[in-house]
Backbone as ProteinMPNN parsed JSONL, in Angstrom:
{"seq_chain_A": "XXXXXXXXXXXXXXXXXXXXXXXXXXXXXXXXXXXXXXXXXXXXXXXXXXXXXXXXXXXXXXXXXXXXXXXXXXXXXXXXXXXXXXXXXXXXXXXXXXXXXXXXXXXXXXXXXXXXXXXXXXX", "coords_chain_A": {"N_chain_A": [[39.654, 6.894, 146.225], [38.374, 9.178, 146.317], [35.696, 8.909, 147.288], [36.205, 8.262, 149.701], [37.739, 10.513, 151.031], [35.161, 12.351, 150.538], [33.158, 10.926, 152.627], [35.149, 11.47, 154.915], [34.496, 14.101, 155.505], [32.03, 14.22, 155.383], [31.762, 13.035, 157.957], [33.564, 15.034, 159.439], [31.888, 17.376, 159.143], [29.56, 16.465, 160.607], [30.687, 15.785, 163.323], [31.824, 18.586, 163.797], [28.853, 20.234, 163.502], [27.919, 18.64, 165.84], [29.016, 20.081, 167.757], [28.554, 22.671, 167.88], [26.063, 22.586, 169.537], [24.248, 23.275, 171.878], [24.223, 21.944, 175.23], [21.558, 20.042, 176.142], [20.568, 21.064, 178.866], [21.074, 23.577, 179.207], [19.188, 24.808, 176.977], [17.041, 23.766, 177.984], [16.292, 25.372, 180.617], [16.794, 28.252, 179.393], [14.072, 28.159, 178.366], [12.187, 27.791, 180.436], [11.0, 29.373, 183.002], [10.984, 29.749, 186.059], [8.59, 31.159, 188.549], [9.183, 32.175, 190.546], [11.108, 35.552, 191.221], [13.511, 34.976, 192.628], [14.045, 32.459, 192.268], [14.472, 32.207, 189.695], [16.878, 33.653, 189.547], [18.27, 32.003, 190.684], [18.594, 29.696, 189.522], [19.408, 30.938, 186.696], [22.257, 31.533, 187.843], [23.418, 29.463, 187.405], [23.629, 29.23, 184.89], [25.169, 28.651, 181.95], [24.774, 30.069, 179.405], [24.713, 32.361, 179.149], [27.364, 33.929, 179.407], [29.823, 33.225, 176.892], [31.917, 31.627, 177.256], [31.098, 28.956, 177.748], [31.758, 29.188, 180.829], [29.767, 29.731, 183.846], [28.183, 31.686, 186.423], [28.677, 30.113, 189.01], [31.095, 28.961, 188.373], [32.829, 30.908, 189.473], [31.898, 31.214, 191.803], [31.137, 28.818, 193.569], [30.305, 27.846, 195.959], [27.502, 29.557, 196.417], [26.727, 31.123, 198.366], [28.545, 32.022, 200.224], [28.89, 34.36, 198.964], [27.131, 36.221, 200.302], [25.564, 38.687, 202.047], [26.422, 40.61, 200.14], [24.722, 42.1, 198.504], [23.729, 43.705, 200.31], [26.231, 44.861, 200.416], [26.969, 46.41, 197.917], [25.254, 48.299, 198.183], [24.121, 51.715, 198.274], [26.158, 51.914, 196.123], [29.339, 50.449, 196.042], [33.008, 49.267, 196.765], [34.566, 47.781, 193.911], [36.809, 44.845, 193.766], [38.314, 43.982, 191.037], [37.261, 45.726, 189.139], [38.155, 47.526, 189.629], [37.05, 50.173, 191.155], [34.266, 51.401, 191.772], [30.789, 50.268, 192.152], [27.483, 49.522, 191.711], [24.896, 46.875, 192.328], [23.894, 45.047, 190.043], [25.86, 46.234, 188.158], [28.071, 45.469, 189.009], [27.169, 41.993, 188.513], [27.059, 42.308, 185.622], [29.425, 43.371, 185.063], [30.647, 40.52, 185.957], [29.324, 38.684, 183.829], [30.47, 40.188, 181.626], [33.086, 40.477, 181.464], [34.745, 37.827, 182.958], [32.835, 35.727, 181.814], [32.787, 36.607, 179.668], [30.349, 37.216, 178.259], [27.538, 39.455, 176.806], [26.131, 42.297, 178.454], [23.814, 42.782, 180.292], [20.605, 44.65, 179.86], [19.568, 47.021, 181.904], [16.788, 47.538, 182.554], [16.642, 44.308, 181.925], [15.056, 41.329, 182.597], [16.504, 39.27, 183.431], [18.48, 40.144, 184.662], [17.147, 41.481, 187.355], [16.374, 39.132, 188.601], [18.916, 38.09, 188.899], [19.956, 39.846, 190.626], [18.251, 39.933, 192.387], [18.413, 37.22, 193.774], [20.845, 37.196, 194.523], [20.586, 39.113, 196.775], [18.804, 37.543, 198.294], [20.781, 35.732, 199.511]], "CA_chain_A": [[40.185, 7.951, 147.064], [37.419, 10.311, 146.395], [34.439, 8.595, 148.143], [37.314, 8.178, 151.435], [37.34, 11.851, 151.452], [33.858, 12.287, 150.941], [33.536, 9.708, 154.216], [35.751, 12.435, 156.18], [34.021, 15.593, 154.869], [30.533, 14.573, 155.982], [32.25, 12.645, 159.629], [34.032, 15.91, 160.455], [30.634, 18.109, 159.503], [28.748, 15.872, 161.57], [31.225, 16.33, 164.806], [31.598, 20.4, 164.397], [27.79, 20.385, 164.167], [26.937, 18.839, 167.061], [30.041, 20.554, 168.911], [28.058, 23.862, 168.329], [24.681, 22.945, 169.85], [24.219, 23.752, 173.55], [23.299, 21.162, 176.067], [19.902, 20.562, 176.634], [20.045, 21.64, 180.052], [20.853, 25.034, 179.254], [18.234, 25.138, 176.609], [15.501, 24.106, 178.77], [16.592, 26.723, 181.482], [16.211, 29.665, 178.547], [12.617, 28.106, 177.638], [11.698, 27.089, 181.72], [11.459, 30.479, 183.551], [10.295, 29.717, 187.273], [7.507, 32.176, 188.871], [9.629, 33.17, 191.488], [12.245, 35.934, 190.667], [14.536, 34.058, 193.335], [14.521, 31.508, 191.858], [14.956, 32.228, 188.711], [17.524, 34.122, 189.283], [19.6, 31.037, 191.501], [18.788, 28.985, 187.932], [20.405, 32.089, 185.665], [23.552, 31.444, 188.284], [23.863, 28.078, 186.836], [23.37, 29.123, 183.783], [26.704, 29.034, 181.179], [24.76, 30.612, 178.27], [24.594, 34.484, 179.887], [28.679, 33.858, 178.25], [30.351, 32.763, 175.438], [32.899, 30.552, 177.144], [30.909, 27.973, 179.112], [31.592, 29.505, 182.516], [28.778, 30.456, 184.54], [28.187, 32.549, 187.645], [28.77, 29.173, 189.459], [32.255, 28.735, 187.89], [34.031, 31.32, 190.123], [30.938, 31.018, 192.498], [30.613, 27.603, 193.619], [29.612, 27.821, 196.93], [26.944, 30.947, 196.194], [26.711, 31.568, 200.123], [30.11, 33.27, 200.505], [28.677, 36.047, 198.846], [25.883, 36.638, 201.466], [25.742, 40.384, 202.375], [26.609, 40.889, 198.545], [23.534, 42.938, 198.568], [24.38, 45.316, 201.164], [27.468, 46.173, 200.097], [26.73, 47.392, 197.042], [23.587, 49.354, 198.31], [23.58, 51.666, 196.213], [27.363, 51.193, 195.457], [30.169, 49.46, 196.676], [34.319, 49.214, 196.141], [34.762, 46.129, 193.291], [38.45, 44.875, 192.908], [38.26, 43.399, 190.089], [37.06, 46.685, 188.43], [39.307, 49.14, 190.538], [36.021, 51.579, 191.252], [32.718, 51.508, 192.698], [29.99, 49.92, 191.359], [26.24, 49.31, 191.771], [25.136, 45.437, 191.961], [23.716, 45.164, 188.674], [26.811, 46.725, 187.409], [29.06, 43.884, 189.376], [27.127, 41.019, 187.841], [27.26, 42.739, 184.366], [30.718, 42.831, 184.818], [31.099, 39.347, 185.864], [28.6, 38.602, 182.63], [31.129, 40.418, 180.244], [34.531, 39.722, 181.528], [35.071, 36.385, 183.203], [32.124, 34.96, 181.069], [32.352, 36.587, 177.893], [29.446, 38.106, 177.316], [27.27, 40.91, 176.292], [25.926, 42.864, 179.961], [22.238, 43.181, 180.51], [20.428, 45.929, 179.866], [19.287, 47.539, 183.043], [15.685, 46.651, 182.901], [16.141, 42.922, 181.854], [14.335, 40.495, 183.534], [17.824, 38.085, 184.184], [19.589, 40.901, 185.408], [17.048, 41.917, 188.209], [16.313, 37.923, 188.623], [19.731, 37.317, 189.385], [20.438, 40.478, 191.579], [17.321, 39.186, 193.308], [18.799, 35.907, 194.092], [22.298, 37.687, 195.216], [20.718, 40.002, 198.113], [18.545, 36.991, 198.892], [22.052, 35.332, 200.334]], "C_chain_A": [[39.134, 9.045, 147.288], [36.097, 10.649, 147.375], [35.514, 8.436, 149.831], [37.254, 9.421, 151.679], [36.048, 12.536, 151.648], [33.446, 12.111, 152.426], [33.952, 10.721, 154.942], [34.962, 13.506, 156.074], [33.128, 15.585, 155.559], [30.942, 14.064, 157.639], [32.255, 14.577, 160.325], [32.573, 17.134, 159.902], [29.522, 17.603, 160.504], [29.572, 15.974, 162.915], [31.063, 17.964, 164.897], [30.338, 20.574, 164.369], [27.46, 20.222, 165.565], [27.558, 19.811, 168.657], [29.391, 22.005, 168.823], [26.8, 23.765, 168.789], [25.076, 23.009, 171.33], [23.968, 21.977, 174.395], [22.252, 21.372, 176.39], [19.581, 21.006, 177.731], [19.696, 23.337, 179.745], [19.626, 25.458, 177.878], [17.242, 25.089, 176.713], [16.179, 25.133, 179.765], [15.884, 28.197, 180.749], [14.782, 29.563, 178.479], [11.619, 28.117, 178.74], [11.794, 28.408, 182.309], [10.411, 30.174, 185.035], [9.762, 31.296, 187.857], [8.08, 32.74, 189.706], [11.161, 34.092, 190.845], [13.527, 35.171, 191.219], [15.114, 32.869, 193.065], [14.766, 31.462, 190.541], [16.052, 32.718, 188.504], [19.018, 33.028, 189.684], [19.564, 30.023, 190.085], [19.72, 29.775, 186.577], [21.834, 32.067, 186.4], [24.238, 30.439, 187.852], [24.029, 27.951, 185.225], [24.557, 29.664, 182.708], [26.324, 30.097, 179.232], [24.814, 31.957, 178.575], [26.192, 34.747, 178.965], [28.727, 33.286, 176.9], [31.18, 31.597, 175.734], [32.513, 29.514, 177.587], [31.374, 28.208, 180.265], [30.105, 29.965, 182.58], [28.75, 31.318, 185.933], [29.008, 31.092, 189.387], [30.286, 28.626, 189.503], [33.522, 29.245, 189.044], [33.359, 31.731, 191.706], [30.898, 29.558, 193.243], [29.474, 27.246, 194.839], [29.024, 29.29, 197.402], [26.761, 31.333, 197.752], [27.747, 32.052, 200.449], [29.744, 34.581, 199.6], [27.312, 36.23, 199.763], [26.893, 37.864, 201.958], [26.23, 41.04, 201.173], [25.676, 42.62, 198.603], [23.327, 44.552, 198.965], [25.493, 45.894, 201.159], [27.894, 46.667, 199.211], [24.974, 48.074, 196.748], [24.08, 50.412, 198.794], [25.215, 51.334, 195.772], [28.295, 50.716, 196.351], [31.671, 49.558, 195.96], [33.87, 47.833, 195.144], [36.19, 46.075, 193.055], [39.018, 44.681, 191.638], [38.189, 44.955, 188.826], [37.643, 47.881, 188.66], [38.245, 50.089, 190.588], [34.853, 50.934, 191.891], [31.664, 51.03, 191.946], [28.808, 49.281, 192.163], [25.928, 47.637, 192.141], [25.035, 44.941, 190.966], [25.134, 45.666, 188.023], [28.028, 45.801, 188.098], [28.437, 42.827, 188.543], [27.173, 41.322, 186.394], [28.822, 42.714, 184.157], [31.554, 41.548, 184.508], [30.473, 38.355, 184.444], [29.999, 38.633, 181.613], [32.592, 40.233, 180.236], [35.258, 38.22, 181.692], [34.489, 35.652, 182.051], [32.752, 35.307, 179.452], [31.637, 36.748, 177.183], [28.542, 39.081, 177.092], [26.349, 41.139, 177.621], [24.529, 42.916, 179.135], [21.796, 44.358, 180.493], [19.983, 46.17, 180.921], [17.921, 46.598, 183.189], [15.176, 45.232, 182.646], [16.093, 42.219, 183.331], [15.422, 39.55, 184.414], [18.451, 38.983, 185.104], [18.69, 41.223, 186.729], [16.539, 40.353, 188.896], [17.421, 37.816, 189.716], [20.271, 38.38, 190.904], [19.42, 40.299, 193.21], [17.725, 38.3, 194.355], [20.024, 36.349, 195.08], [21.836, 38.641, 196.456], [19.821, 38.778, 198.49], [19.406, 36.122, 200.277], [21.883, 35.941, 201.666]], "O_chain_A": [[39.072, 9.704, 148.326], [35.629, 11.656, 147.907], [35.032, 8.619, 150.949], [36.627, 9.657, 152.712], [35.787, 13.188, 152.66], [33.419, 13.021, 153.253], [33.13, 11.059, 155.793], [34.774, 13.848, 157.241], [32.954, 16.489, 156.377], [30.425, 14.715, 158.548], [31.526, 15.164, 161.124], [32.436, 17.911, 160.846], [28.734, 18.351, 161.083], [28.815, 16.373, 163.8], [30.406, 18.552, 165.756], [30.09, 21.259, 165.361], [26.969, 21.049, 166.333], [27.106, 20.087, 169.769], [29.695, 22.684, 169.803], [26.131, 24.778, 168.58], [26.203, 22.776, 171.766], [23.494, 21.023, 173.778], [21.795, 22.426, 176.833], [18.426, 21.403, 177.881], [18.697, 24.037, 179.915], [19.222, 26.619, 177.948], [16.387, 25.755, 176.128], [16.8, 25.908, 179.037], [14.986, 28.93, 181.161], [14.122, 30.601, 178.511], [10.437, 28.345, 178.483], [12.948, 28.804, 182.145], [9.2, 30.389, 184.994], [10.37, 32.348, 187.659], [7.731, 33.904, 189.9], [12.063, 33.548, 190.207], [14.434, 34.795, 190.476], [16.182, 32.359, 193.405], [15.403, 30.466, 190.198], [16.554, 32.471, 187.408], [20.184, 33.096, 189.293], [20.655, 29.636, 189.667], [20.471, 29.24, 185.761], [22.736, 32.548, 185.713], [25.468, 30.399, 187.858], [24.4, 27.0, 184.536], [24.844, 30.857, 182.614], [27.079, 30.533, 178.363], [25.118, 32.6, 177.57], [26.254, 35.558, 178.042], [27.848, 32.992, 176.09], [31.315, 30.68, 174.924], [33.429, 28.788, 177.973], [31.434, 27.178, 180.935], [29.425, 30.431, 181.665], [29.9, 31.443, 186.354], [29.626, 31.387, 190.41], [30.695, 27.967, 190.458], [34.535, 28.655, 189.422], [33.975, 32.337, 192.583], [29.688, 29.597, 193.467], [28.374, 26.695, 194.801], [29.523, 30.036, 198.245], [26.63, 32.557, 197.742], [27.55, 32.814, 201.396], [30.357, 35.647, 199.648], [26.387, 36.466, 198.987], [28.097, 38.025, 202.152], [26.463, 42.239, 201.325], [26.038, 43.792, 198.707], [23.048, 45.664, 198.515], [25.835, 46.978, 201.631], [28.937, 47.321, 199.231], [24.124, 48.228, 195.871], [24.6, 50.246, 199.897], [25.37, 50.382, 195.008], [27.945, 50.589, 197.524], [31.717, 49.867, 194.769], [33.03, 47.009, 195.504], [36.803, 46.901, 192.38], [40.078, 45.175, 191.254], [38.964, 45.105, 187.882], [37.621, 48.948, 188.046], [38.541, 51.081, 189.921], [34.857, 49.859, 192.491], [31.662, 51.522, 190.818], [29.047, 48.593, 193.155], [26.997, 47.037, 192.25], [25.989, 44.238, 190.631], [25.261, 45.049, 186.966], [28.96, 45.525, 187.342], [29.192, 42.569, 187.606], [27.388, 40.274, 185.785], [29.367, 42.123, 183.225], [32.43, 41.292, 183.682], [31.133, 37.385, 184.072], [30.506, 37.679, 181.023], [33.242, 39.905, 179.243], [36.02, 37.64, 180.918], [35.228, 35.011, 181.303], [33.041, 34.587, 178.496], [31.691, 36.64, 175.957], [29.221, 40.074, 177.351], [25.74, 40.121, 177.952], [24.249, 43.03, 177.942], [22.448, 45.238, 181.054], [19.804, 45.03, 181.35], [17.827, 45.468, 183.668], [14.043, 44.809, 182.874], [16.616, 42.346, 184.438], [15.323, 39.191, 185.587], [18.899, 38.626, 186.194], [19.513, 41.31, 187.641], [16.252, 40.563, 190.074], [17.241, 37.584, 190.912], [20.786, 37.923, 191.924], [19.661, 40.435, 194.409], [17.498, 38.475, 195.552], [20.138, 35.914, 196.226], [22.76, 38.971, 197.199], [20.063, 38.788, 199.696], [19.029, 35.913, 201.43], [22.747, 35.786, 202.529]]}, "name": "protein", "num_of_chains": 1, "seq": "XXXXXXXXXXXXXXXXXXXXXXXXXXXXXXXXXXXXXXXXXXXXXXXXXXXXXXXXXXXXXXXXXXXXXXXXXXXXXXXXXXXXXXXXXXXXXXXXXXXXXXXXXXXXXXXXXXXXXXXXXXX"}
């Protein structure tokens, strides 16, 4: 009976391990940073680690071309519904970062955050 439990002990440590590693996509993405901000920033849209839950920008995004004019209508701010107030663009995708996703907002001068706001007035 002892070595049968054993048997389960190390099975079910060997499934919750590998159930916490990432997919390798998204861990080449973090390690792969393309030269253009534009494009790095349309790769950080795809990208489900920016959260916690596995969504990504893509999730409630799919077809990123319906936000075209994004750009300009929060230059410099803009109504958001979602947030009931006015907000910056950087301060929309930080939102969509920490609510939908789940996780912790960019600091102003990171590189993802002006990447991706890049990518969003490119639209």
């Amino acid at each position: 009976m002892g070595v049968k439990r054993l048997i389960l002990v190390v099975l079910l440590a060997a499934i919750f391990a590998g159930c916490a590693q990432r997919p390798q996509a998204e861990e080449a993405l973090e390690t792969e940073k393309p030269d253009n901000l534009v494009e790095y920033g349309r790769a950080l849209f795809a990208d489900a680690s920016l959260g916690t839950n596995g969504k990504s920008c893509l999730t409630c995004h799919p077809e990123p071309s319906t936000l075209s004019g994004v750009g300009d209508k929060y230059n410099p701010k803009g109504y958001f519904k979602m947030a009931k107030r006015e907000m910056t663009l950087k301060e929309v995708i930080n939102f969509c970062i920490e609510v939908p996703m789940k996780g912790k907002p960019l600091p102003e001068n990171d590189e993802r955050l002006t990447a991706l706001e890049a990518y969003l007035k490119s639209l």
